[in-house]
C-alpha positions as a Python dict, from the first residue, in 0.01 Angstrom:
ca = {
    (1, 'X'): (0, 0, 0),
    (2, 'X'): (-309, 172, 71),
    (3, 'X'): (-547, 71, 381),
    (4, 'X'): (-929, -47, 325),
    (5, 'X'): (-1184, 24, 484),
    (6, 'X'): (-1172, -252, 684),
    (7, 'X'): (-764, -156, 760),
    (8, 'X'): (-837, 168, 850),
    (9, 'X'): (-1111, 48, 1114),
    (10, 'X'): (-840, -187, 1270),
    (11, 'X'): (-618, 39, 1237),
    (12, 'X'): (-798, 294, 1454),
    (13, 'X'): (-885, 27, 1738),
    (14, 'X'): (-503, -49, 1744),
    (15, 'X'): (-420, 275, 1799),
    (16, 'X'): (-733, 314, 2078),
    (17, 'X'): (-622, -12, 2240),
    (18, 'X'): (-260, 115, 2294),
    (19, 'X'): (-131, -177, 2088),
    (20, 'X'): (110, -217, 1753),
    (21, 'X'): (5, -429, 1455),
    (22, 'X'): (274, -657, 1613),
    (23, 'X'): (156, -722, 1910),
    (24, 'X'): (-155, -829, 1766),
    (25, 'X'): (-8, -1040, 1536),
    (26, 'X'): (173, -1271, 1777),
    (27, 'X'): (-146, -1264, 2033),
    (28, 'X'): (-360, -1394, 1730),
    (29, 'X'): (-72, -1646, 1614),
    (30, 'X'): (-26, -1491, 1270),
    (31, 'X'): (253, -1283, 1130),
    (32, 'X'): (269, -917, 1107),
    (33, 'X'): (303, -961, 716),
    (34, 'X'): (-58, -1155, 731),
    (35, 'X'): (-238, -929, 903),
    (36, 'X'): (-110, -652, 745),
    (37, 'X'): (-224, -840, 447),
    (38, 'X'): (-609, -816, 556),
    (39, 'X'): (-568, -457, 585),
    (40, 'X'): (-456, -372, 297),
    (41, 'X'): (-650, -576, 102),
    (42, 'X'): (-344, -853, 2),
    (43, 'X'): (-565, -1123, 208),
    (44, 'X'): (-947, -1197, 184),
    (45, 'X'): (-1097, -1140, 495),
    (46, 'X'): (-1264, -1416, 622),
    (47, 'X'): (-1558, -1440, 880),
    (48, 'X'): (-1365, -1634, 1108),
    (49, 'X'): (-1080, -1355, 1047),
    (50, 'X'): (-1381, -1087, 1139),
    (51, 'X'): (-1476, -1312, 1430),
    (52, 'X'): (-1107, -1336, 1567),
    (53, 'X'): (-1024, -964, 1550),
    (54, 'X'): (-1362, -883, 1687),
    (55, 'X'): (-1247, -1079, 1971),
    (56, 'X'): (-919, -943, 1979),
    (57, 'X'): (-1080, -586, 2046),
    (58, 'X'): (-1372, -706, 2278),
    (59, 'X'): (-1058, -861, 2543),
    (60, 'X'): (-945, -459, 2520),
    (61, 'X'): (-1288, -297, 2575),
    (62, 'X'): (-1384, -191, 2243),
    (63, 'X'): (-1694, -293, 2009),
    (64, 'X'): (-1608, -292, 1666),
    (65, 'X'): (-1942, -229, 1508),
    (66, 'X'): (-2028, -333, 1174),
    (67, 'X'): (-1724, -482, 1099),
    (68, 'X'): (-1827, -786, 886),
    (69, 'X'): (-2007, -551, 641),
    (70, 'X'): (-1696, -358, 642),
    (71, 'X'): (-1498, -675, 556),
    (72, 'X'): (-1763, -724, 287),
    (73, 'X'): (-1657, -367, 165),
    (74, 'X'): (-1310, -433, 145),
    (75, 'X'): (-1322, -821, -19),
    (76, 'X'): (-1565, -679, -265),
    (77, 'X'): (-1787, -966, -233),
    (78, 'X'): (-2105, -1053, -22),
    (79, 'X'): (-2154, -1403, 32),
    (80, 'X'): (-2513, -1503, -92),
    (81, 'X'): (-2472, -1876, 53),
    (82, 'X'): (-2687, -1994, 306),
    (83, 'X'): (-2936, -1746, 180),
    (84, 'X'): (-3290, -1786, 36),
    (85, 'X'): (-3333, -1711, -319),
    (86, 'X'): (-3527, -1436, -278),
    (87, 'X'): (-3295, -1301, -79),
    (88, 'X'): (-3046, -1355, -291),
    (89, 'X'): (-3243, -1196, -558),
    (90, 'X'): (-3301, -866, -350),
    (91, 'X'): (-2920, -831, -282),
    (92, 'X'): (-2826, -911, -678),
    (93, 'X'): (-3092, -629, -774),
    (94, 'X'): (-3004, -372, -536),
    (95, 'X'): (-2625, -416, -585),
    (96, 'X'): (-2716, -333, -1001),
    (97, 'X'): (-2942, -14, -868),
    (98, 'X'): (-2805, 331, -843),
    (99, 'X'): (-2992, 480, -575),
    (100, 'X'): (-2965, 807, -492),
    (101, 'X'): (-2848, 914, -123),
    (102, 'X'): (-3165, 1008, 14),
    (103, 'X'): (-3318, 585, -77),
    (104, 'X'): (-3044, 503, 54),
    (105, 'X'): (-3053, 634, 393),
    (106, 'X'): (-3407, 495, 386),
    (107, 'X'): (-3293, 144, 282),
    (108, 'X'): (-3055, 159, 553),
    (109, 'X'): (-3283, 274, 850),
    (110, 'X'): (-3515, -13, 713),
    (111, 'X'): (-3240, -264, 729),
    (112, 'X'): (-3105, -163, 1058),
    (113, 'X'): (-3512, -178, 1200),
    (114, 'X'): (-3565, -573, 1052),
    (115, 'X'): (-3241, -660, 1189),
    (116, 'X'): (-3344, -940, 1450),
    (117, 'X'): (-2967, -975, 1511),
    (118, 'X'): (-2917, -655, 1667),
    (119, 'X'): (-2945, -492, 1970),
}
């Protein structure tokens, strides 16, 4: 079956880490089968699935940046709970736009600069 984005993100830190899909299975207490399942889409990734792997990759020296929107990518779905309705209104009206490129580079620097959460 064919990796997401999100699988082919974990798979690349696996192979920088020096470490099989295996071996981060058992250290994570799930099967091989499961987490092979999150790559390739078979499983919904979960925060707390982002948060573990995230983790995982931290304990080996690597960041993995951006990986809950890349988890969001791969499940197909954002999660609008928790969020204020006019939030949730921007993110239901810009998910029906078709921007081109250019906006959205914009959109994305503007995001990434009213970010309090990173950096």
């Amino acid at each position: 079956m064919k990796l997401t984005e999100f699988g082919k993100v974990i798979r690349k830190a696996r192979l920088d880490a020096n470490t099989t899909l295996l071996d981060m299975a058992n250290e994570l207490g799930v099967s091989s089968p499961y987490l092979s399942g999150l790559e390739t889409g078979r499983k919904k990734i979960t925060d707390e699935w982002v948060l573990k792997i995230q983790n995982y990759f931290n304990k080996k020296g690597l960041a993995l940046n951006n990986l809950a929107q890349i988890a969001d990518v791969s499940n197909k779905t954002v999660s609008l709970e928790g969020l204020t309705p006019a939030h949730q209104m921007l993110i239901a009206g810009f998910a029906r736009t078709t921007p081109d490129d250019a906006t959205i580079m914009k959109l994305q620097a503007l995001l990434e600069a009213g970010n309090p959460k990173k950096g």
